[in-house]
C-alpha positions in Angstrom: 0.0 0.0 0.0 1.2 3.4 -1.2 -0.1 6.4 0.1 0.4 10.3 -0.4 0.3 10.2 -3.9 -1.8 13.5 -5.9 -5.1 12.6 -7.7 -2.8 9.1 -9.0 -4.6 7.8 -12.3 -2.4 4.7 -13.5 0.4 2.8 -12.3 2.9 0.1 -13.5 5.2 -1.9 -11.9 9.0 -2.1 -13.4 10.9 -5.1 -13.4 13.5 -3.5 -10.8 10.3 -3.7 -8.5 9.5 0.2 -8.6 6.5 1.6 -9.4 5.9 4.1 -12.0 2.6 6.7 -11.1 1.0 9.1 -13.7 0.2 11.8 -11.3 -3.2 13.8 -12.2 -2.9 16.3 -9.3 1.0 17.4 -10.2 0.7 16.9 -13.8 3.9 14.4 -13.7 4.8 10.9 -14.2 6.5 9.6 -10.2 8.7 6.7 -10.1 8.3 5.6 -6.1 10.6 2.7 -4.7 11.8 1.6 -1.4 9.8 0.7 1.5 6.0 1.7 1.2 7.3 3.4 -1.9 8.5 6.5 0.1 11.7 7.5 -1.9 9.8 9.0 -5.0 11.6 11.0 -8.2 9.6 13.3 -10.9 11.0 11.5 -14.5 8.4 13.7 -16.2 6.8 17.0 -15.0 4.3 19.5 -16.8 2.0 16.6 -18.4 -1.2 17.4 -19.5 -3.6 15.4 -18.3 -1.7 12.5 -17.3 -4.3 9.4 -17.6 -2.6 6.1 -19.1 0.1 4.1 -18.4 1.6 1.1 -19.7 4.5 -1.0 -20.1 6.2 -2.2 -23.3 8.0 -6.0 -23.9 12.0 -3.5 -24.2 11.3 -1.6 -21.3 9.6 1.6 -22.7 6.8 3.1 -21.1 3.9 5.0 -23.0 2.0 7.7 -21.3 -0.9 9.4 -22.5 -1.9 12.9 -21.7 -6.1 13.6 -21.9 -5.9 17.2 -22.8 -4.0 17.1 -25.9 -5.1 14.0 -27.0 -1.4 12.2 -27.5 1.0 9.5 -25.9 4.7 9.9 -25.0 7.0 6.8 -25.5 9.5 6.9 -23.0 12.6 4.6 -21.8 12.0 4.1 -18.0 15.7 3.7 -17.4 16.2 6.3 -14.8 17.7 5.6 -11.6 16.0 4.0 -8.8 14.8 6.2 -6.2 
C-alpha cells in the first residue's frame, strides 16, 4: 500500500520492483521505490492530463496525456529512487 500520492490515475510496476505513477494532481509521471514506496523522483513533470500508463515487452513506457489527445513513449531507465 502506497499512500500520499496527488489525484494518482495509473500505475505500473518495473521489473527493478518500482512503481511508476501518472500523477493527475502534479501533472507528472513519479517513479516511487523503497519501503512503502516513500523514496519518490519526478521522471516527467508538466504533463497534461496524465491518464494512461503502460508498459512495453523493451522496457519503454507510453503515457498518454487527456488534454491534448497524445501518448509519450519513453525509456524508464532512470535511476532508482
Amino acid at each position: 500500500m502506497m499512500h500520499g500520492f496527488k489525484a494518482p490515475h495509473d500505475a505500473i510496476r518495473l521489473a527493478d520492483g518500482s512503481i511508476l505513477v501518472n500523477e493527475l494532481g502534479s501533472k507528472s509521471l513519479i517513479r516511487a521505490g523503497g519501503e512503502h514506496g516513500k523514496d519518490r523522483n519526478v521522471l516527467i513533470g508538466d504533463l497534461e492530463g496524465p491518464v494512461g500508463l503502460v508498459g512495453g515487452p523493451k522496457g519503454e513506457v507510453y503515457v498518454t496525456e487527456a488534454l491534448p489527445g497524445r501518448s509519450r513513449r519513453l525509456k524508464a531507465t532512470a535511476k532508482k529512487p
